[in-house]
Residue frames as qw, qx, qy, qz and C-alpha x, y, z in Angstrom:
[[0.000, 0.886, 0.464, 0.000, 0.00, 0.00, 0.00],
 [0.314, 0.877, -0.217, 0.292, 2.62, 2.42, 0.64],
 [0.675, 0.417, -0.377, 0.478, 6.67, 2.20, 1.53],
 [0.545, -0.567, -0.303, 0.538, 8.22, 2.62, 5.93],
 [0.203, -0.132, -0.145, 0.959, 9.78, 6.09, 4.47],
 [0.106, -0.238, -0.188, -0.947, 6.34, 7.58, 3.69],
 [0.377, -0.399, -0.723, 0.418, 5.00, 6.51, 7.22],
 [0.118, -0.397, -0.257, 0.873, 5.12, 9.83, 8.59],
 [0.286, 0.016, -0.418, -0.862, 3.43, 11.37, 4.80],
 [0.419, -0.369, -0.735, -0.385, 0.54, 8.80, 5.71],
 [0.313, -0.635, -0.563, 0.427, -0.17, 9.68, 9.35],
 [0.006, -0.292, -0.060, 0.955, 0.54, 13.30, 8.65],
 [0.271, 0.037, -0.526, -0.806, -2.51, 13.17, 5.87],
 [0.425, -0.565, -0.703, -0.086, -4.78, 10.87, 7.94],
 [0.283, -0.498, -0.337, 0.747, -4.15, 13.27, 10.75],
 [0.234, 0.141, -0.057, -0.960, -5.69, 16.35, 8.40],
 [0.412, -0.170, -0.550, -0.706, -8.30, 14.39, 7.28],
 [0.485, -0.427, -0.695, 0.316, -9.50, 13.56, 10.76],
 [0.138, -0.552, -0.277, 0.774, -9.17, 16.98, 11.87],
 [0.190, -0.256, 0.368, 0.873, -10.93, 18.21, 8.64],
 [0.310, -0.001, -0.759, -0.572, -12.95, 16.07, 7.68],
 [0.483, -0.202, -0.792, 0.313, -13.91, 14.46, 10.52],
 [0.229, -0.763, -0.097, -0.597, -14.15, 17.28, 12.19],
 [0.767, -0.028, -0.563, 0.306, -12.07, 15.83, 15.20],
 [0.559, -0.817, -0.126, 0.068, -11.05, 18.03, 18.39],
 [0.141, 0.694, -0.667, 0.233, -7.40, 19.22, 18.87],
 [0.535, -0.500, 0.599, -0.325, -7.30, 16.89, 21.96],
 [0.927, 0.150, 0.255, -0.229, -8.79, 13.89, 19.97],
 [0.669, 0.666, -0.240, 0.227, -6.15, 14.73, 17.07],
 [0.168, -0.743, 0.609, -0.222, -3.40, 15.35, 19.67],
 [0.696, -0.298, 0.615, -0.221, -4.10, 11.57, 20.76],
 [0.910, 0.341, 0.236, 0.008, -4.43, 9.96, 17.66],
 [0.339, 0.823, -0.423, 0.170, -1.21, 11.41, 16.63],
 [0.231, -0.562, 0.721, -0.333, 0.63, 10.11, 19.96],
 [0.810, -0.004, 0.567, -0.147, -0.97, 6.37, 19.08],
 [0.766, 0.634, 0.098, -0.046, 0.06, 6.73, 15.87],
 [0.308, 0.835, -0.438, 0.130, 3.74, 7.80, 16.42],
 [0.590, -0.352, 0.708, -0.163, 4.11, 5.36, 19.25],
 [0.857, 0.108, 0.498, -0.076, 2.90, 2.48, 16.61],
 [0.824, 0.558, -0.080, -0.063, 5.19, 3.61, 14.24],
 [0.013, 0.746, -0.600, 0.288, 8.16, 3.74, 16.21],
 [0.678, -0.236, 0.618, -0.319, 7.23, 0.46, 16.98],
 [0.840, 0.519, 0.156, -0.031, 7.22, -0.58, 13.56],
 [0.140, 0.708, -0.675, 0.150, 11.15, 1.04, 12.95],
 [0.522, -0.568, 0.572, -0.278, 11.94, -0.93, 15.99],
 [0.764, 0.061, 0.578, -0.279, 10.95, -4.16, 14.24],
 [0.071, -0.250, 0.659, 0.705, 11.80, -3.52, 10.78],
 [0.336, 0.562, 0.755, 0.017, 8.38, -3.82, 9.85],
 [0.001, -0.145, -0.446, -0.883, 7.30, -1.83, 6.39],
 [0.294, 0.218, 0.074, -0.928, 3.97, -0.23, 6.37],
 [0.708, 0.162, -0.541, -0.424, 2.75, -2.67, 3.29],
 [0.456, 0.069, -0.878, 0.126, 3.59, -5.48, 5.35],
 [0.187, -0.042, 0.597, -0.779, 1.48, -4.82, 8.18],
 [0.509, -0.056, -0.671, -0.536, -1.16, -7.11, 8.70],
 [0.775, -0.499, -0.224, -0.317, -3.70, -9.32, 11.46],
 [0.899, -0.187, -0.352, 0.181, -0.75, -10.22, 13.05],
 [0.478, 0.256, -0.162, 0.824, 1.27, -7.66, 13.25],
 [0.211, -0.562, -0.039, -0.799, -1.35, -5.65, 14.81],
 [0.895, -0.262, -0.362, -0.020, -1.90, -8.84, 17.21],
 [0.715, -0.054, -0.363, 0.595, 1.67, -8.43, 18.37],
 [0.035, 0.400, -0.091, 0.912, 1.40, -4.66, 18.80],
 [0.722, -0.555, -0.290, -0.295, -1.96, -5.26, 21.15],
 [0.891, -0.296, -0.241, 0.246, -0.18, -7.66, 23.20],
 [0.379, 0.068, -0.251, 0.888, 3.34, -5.17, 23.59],
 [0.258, -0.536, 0.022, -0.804, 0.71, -2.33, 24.58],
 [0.769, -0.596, -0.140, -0.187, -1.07, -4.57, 27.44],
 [0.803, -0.233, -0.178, 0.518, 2.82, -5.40, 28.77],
 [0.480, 0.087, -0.178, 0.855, 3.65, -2.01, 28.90],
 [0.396, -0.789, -0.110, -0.455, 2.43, 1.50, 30.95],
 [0.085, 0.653, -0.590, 0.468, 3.77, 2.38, 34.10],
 [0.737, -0.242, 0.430, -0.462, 2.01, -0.33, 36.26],
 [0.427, -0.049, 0.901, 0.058, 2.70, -3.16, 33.58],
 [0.301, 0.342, 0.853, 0.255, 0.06, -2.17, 31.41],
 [0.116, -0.050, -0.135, -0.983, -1.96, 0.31, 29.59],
 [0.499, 0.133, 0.568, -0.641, -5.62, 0.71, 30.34],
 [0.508, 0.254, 0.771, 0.288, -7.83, -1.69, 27.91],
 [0.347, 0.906, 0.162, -0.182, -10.00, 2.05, 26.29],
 [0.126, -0.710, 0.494, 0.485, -6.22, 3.02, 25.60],
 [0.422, -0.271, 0.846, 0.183, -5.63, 0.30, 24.04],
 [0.441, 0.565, 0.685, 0.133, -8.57, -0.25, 21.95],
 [0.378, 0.888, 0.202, -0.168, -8.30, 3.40, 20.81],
 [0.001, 0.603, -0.574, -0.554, -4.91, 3.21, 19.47],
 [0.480, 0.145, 0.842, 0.199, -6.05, 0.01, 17.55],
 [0.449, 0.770, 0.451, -0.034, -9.52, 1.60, 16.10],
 [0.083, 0.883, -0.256, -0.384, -6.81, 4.41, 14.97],
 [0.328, -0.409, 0.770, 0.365, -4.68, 2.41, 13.15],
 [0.411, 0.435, 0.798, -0.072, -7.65, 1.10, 11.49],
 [0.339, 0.862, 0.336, -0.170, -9.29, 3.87, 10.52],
 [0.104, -0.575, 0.588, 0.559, -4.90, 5.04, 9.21],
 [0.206, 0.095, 0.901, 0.370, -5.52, 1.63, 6.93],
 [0.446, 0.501, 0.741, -0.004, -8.74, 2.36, 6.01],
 [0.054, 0.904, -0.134, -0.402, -8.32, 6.24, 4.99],
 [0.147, -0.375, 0.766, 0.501, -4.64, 4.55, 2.90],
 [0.467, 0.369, 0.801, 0.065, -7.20, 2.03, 1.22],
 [0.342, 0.835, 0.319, -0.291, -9.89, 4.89, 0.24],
 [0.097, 0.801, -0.307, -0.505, -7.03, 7.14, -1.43],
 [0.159, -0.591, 0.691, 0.385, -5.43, 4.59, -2.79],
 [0.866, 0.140, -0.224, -0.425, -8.50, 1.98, -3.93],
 [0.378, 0.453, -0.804, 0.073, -6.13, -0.70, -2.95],
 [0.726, -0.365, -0.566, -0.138, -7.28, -3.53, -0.48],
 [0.332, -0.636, 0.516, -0.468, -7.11, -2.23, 3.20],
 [0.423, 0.271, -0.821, 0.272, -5.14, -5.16, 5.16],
 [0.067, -0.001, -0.744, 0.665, -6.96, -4.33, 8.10],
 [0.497, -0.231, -0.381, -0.745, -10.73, -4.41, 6.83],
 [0.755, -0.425, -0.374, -0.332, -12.04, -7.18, 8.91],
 [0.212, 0.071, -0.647, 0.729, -9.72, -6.83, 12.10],
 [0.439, -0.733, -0.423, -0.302, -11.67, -6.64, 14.84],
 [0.201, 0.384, -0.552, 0.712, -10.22, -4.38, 17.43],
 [0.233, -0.367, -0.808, 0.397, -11.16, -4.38, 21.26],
 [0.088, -0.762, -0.578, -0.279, -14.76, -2.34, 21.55],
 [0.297, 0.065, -0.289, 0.908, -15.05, 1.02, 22.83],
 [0.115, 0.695, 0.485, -0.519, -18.10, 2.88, 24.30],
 [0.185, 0.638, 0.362, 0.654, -19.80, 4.92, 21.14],
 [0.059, -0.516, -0.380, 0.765, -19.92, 8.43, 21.88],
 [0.299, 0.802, 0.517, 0.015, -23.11, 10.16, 20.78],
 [0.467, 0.383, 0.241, 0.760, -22.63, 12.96, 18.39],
 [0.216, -0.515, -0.396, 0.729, -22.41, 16.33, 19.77],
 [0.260, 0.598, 0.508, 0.563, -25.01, 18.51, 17.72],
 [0.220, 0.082, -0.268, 0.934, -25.08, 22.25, 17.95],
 [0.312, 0.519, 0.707, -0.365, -28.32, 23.97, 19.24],
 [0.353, 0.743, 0.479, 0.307, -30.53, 25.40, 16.79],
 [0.045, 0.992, 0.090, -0.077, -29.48, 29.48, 18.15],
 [0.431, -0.657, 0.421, 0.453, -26.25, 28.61, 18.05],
 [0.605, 0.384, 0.590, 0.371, -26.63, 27.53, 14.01],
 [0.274, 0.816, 0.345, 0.374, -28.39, 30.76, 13.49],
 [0.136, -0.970, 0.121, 0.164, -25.90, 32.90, 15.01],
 [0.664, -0.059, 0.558, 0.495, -22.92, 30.52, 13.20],
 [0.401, 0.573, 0.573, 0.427, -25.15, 31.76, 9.98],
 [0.004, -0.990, -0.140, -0.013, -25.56, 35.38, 11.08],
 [0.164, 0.915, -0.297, -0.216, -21.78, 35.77, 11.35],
 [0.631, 0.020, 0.565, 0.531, -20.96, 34.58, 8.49],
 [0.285, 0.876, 0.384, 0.066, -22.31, 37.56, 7.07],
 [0.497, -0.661, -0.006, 0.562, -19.34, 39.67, 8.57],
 [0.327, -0.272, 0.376, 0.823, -18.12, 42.17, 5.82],
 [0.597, 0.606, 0.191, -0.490, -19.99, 43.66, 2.83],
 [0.225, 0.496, -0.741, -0.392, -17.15, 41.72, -0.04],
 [0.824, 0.168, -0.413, -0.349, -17.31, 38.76, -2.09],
 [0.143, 0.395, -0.753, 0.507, -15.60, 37.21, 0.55],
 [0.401, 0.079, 0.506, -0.760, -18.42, 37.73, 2.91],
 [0.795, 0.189, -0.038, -0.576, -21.07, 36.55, 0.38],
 [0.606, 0.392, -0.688, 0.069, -18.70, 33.67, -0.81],
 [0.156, 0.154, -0.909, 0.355, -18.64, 32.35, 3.32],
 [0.555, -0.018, 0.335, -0.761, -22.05, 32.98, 3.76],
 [0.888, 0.242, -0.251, -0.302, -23.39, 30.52, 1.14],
 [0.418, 0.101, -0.897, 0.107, -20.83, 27.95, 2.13],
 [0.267, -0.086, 0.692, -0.665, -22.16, 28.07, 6.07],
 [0.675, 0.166, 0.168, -0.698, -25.85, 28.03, 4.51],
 [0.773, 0.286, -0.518, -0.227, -25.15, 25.16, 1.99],
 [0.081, 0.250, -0.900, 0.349, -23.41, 23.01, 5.02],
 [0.397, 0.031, 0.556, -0.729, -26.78, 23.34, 6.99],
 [0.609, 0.222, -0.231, -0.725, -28.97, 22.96, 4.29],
 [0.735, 0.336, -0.465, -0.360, -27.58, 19.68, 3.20],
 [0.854, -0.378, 0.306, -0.184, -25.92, 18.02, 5.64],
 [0.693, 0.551, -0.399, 0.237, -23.09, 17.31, 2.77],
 [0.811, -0.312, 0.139, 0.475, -19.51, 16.37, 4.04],
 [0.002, 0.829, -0.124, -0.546, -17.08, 19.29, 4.05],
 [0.247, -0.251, 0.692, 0.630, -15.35, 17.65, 0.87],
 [0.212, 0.708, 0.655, 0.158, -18.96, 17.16, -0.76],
 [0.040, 0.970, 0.163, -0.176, -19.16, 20.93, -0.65],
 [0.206, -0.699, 0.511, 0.457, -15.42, 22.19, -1.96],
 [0.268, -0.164, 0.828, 0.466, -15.34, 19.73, -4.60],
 [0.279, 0.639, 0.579, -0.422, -18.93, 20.99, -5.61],
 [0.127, -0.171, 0.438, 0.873, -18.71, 22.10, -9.22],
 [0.363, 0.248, -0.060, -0.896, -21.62, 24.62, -11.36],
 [0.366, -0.157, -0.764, -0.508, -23.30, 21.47, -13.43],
 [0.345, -0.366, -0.821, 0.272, -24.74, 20.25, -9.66],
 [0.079, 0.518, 0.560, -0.642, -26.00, 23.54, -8.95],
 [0.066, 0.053, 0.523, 0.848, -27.05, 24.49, -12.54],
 [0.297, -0.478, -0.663, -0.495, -30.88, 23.99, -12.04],
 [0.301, -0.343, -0.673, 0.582, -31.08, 25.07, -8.21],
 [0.128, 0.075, 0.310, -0.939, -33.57, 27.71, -9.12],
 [0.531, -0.018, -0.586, -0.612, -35.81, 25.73, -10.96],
 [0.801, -0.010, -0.592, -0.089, -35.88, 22.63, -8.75],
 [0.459, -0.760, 0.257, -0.381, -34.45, 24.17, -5.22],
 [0.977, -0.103, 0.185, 0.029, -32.56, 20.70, -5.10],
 [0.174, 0.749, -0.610, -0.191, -28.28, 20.36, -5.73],
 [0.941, 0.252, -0.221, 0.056, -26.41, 17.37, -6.56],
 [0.424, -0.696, 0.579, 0.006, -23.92, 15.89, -3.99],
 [0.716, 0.299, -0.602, 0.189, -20.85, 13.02, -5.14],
 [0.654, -0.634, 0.275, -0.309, -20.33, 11.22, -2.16],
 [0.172, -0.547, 0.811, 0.114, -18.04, 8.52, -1.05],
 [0.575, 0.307, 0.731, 0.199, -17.70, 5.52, -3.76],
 [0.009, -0.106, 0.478, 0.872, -18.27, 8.35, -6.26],
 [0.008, 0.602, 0.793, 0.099, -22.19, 7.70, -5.59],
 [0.112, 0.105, -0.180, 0.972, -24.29, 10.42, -5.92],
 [0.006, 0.605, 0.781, -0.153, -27.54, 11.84, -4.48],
 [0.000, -0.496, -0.401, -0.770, -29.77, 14.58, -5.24],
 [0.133, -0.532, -0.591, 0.592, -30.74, 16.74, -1.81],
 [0.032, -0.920, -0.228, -0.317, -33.32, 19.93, -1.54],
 [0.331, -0.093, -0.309, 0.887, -32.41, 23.25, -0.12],
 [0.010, 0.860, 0.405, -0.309, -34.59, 25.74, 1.45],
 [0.041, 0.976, 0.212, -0.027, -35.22, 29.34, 0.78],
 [0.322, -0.890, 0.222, 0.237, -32.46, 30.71, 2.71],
 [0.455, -0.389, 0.625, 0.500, -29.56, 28.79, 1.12],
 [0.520, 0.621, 0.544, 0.219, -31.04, 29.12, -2.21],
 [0.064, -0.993, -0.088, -0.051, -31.15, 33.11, -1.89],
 [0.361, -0.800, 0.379, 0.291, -27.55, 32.93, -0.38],
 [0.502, -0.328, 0.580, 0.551, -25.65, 30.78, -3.04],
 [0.468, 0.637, 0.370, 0.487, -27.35, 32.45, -6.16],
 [0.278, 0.947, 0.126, 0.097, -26.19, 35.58, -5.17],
 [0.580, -0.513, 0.525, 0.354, -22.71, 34.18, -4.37],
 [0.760, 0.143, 0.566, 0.284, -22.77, 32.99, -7.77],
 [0.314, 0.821, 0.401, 0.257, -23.95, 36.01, -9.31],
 [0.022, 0.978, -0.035, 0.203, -22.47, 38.75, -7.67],
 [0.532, -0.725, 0.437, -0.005, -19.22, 37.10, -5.71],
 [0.913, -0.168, 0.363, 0.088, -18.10, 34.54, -7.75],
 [0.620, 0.582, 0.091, 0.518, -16.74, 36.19, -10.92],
 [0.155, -0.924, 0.337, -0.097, -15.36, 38.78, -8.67],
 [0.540, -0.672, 0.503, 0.057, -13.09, 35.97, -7.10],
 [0.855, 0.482, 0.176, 0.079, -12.53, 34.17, -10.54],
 [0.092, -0.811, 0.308, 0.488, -10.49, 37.17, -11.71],
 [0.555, 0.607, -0.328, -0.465, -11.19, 35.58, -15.40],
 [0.082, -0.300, 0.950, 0.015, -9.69, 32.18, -14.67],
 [0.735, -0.195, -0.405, -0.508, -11.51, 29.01, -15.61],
 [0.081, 0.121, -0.912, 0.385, -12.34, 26.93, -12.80],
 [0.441, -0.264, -0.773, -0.372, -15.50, 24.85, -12.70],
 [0.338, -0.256, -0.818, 0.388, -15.94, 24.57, -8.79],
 [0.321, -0.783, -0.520, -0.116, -18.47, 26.08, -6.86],
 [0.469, -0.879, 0.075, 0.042, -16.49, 27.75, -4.22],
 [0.575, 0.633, -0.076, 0.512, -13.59, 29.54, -4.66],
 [0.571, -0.520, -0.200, 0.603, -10.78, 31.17, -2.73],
 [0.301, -0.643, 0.095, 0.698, -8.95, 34.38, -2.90],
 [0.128, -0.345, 0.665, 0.650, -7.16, 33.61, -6.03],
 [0.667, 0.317, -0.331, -0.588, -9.93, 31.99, -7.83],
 [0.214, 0.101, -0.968, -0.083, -8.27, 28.55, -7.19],
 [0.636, -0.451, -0.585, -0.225, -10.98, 25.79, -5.99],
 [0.275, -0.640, 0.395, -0.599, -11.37, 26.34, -1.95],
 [0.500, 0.034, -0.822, 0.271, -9.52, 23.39, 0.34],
 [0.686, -0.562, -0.446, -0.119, -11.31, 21.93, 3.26],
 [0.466, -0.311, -0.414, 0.717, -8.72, 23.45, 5.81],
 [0.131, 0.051, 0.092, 0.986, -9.81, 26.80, 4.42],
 [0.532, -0.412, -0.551, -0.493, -13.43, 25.68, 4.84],
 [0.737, -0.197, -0.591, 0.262, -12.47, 24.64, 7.81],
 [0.404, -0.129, -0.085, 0.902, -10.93, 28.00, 9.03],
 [0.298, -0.481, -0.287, -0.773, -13.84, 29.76, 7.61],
 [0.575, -0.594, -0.415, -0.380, -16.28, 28.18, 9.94],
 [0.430, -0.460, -0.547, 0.552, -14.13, 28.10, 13.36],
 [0.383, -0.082, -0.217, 0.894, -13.87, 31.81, 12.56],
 [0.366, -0.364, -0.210, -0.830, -17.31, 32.53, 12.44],
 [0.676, -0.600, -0.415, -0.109, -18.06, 30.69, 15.23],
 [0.595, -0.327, -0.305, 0.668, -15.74, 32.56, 17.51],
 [0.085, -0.111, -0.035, -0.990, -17.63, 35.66, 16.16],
 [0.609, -0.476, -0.432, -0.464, -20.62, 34.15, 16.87],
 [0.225, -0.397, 0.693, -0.559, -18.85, 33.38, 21.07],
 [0.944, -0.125, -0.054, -0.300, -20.26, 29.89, 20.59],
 [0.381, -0.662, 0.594, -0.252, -18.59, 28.10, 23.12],
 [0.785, -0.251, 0.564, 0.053, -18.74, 24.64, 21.97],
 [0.122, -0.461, 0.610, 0.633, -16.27, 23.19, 18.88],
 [0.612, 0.639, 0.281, -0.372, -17.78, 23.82, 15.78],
 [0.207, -0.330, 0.807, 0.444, -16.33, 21.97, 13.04],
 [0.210, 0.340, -0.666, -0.630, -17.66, 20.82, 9.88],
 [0.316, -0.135, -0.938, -0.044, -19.00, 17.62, 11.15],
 [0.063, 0.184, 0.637, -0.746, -20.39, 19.43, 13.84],
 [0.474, 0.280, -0.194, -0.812, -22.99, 21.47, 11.14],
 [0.383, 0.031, -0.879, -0.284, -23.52, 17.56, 9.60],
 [0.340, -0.202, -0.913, -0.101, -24.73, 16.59, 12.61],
 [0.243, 0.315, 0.350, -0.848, -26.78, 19.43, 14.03],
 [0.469, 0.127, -0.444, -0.753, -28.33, 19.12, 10.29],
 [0.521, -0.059, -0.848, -0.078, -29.07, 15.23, 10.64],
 [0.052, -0.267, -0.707, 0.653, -30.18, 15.89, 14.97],
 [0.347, 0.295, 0.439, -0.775, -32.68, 18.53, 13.94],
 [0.597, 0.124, -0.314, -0.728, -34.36, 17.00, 11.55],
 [0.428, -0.062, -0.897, 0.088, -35.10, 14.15, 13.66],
 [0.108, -0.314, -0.642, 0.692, -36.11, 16.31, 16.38],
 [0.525, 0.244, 0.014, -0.815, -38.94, 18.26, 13.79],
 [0.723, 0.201, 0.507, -0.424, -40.06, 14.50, 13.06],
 [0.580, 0.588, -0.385, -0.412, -38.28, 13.49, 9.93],
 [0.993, 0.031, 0.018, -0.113, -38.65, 10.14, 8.96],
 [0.449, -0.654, 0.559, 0.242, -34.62, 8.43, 9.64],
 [0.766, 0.138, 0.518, 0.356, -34.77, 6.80, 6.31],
 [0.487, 0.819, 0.117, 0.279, -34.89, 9.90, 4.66],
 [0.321, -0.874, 0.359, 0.069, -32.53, 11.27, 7.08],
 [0.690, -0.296, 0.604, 0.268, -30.33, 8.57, 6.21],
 [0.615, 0.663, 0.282, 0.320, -30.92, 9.18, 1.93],
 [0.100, 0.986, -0.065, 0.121, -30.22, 13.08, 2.47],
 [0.592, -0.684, 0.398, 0.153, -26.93, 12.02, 4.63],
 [0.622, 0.497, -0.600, -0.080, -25.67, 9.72, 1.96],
 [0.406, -0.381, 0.805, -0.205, -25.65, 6.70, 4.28],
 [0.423, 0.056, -0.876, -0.225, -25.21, 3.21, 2.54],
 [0.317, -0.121, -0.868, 0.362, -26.31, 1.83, 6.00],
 [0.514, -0.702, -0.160, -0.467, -29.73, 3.21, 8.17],
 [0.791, -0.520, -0.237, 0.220, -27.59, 1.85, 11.28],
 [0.351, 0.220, -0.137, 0.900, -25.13, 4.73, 10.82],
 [0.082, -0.500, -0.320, -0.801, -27.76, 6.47, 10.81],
 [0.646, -0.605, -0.464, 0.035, -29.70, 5.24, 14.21],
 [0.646, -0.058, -0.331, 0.685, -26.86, 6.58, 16.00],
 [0.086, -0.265, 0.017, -0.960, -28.55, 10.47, 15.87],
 [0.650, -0.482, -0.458, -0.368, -31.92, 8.97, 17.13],
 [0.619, -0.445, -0.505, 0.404, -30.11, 8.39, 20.66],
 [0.001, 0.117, 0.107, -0.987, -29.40, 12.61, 21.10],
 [0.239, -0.315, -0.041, -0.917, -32.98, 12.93, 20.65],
 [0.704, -0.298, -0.645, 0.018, -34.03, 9.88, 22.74],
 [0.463, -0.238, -0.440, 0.732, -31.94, 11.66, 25.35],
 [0.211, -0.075, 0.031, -0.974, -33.94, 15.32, 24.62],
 [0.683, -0.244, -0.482, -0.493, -37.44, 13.04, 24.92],
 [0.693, -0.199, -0.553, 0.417, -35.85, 11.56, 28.16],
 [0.215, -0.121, -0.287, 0.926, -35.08, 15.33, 29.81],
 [0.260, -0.297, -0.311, -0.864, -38.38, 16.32, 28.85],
 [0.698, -0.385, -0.568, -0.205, -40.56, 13.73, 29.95],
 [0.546, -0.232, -0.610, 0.525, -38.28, 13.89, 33.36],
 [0.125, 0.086, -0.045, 0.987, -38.95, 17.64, 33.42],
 [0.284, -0.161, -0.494, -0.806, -42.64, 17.80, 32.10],
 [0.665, -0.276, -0.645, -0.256, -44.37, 15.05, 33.35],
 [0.654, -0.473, -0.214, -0.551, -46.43, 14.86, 36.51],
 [0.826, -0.457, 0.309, -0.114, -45.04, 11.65, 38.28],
 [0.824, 0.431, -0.288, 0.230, -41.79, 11.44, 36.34],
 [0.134, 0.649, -0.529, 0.531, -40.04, 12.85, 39.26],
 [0.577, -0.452, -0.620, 0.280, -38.93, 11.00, 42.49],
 [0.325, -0.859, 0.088, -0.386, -39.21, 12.64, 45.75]]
């Protein structure tokens, strides 16, 4: 899959696309880094290549992690989350590379799921209010991204790699065209608001930031080039730190506020699960427990004889 000297080039590139894509934490990324440098310095050690790394090799690594920590051993969550990381390094090499991931049907040791952390609904619409921030093509050019995140619920690369055929009919038909992963694609609506905001990005902001160049994509930078998910990325922390929203708002985050409240206004989870681009409705199930838990604080609140004494 790929060669021991361009270790580091593959963790350094799963390590943005976790924190990019993903939409990871610093803290989360800080760790997966430190399981990742530890397991390749464990490879060196061994003379094990990268390509060569397989059910066993990952077998022996386990087994040196439980024999080591300062007590004799590392805890078993440690342990299981440097594994699922490694995984998810092989699977990420696979995707880029189409090549057969080595580690596809490993099973690592289980970890507690942790429910997705969706933003509230005022904190969206003050995310969306400043992104207005200026009166340049800039300004119109981050609005419509912010609005088109919400709208659709896309992945931040579904939206940057977004090019003019997919939104060619979007006043006729209110509806764009996402490519998703596998190169599948689906056809989502958009409301009002993001309608309103990315035709007049198109119209009035985009050929400003062109500056006569040809370039097909939706969303542009500065120069005109196509606009990279770190810069997408960078857009939205910095409108949420003009908006003083206090928890970490990240790409994924907008996904899954988008996917939470429309469960919580009663939308059916298979469609939630079309609009998402999930292969699987059991990806999907996973948002149904954040509003199980808001239907749980209610009922404990609300109700009559839900309280003890």
């Amino acid at each position: 899959m790929v060669t021991s000297s361009s270790t580091a080039g593959a963790v350094s590139e799963y390590l943005s696309y976790a924190a990019i894509e993903r939409g990871l934490s610093k803290n989360t990324i800080a760790s997966y880094k430190r399981d990742l440098e530890k397991f390749s310095l464990y490879l060196g050690e061994n003379g094990i290549d990268l390509k060569s790394v397989d059910h066993s090799v990952i077998d022996d690594y386990l087994a040196s992690l439980r024999g080591s920590g300062a007590r004799g051993r590392n805890s078993e969550s440690s342990n299981s989350r440097a594994i699922v990381t490694i995984r998810n390094l092989f699977k990420f090499l696979s995707m880029n590379s189409r090549e057969p991931n080595p580690l596809y049907s490993y099973a690592p040791p289980k970890i507690p799921k942790r429910l997705p952390k969706a933003l509230k609904l005022e904190e969206i619409l003050a995310l969306l209010e400043a992104s207005k921030f200026g009166d340049d093509a800039l300004a119109l050019r981050n609005n419509a991204l912010l609005e088109i995140l919400y709208a659709t619920g896309a992945r931040i690369s579904e939206i940057v790699n977004l090019e003019l055929p997919s939104v060619a009919q979007i006043s006729e038909n209110f509806t764009i065209k996402l490519l998703g992963k596998g190169g599948s694609e689906r056809v989502v609506p958009i409301g009002n608001f993001a309608r309103t905001s990315l035709e007049r990005y198109l119209t009035s902001s985009r050929p400003e930031l062109l500056k006569g160049k040809k370039n097909d994509h939706v969303f542009l930078n500065s120069r005109g080039g196509t606009l990279s998910r770190q810069s997408a990325w960078e857009i939205i922390a910095a409108c949420a730190e003009r908006a003083k929203i206090e928890s970490h708002v990240t790409p994924h985050a907008i996904r899954h506020s988008f996917a939470t409240h429309l469960l919580d206004g009663g939308a059916d989870i298979r469609v939630v699960q079309e609009l998402l681009g999930h292969a699987s409705v059991t990806t999907t199930q996973i948002y149904t427990l954040v509003t199980i838990d808001k239907l749980r604080e209610s009922y404990a609140s609300s109700h009559p004889r839900a309280k003890q004494k």
